[in-house]
MARMI-968557 format. One record per residue (C-alpha): x, y, z; residue number from 1. Coordinates in nm, 3 decimals, padded with zeros to 5 digits. Example, Ala and Ser with C-alpha at 12.3 -4.5 7.8 and 13.67 -1.06 7.14 Angstrom:
BEGIN
+---------+---------+---------+-----+
|      xx |      yy |      zz | seq |
+---------+---------+---------+-----+
|  01.230 | -00.450 |  00.780 |   1 |
|  01.367 | -00.106 |  00.714 |   2 |
+---------+---------+---------+-----+
% end
This chain:
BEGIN
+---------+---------+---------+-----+
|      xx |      yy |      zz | seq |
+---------+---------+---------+-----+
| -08.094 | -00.512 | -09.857 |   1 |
| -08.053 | -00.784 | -09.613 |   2 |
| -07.876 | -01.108 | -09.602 |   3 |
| -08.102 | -01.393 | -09.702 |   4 |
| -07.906 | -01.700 | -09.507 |   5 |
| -07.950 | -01.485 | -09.188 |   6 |
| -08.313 | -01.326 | -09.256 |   7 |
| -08.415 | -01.703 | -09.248 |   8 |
| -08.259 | -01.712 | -08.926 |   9 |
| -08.440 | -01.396 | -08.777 |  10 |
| -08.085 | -01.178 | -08.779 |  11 |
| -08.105 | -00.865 | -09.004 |  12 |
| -07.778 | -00.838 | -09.103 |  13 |
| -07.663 | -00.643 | -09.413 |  14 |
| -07.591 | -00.758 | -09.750 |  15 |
| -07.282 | -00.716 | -09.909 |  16 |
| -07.318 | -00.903 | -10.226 |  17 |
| -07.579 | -01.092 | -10.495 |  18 |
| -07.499 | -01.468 | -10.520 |  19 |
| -07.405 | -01.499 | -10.876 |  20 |
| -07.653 | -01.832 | -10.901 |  21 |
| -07.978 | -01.694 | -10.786 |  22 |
| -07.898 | -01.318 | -10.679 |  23 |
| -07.976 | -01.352 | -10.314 |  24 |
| -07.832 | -01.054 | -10.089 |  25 |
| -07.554 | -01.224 | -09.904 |  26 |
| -07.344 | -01.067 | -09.576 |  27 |
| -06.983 | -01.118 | -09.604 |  28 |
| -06.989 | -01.463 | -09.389 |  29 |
| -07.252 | -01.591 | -09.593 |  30 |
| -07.073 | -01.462 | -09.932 |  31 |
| -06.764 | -01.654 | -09.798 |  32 |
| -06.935 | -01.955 | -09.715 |  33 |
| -07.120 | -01.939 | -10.086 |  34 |
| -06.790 | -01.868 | -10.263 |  35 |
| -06.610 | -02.166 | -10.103 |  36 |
| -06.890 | -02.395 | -10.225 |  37 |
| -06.856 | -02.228 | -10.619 |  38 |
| -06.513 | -02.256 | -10.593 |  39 |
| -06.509 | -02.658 | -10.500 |  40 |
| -06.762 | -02.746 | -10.704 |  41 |
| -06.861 | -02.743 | -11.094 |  42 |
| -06.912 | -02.439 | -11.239 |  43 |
| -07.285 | -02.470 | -11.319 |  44 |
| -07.399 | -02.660 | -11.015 |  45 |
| -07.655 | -02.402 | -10.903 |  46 |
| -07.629 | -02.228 | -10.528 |  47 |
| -07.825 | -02.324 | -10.146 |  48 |
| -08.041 | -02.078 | -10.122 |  49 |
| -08.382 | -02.163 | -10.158 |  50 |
| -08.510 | -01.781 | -10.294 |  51 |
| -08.821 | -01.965 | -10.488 |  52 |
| -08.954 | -02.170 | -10.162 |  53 |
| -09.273 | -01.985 | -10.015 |  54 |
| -09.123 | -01.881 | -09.642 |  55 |
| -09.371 | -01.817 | -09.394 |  56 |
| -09.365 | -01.416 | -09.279 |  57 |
| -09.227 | -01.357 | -08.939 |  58 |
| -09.493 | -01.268 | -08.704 |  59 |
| -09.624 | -00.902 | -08.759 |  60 |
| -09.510 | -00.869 | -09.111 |  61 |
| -09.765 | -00.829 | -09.371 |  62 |
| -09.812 | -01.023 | -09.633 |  63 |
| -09.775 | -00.757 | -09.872 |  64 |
| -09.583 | -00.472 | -09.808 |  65 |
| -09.816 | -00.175 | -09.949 |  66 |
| -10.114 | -00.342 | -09.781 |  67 |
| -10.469 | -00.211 | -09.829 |  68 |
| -10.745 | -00.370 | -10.077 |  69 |
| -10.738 | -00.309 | -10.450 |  70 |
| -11.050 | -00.133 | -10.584 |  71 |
+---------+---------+---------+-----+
% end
């Protein structure tokens, strides 16, 4: 699994951790950086990372991952 926060910035970088909000794989910079923001604010304000936004695919990637045509 790959960090979200850096797969939107084109780095594939390893995850290391789920945010606890919304379960996004986070690398340990990004897991810092999301546990600094739980820890200073309320408990149930929800996380950053926008998992349910439609992203567009980076260029060559299909847009689903088995491909082919049902049928």
């Amino acid at each position: 699994m790959l960090c979200y926060s850096c797969a939107e910035q084109g780095i594939q970088q390893p995850a290391v951790a789920l945010c606890r909000s919304c379960t996004a794989g986070l690398c340990l910079e990004h897991l810092r950086d999301t546990a600094s923001r739980f820890a200073s604010s309320r408990i149930l304000e929800s996380c950053h990372h926008d998992t349910w936004a439609v992203a567009n695919p980076p260029p060559g990637a299909s847009e689903h991952p088995a491909g082919g045509a049902a049928g």
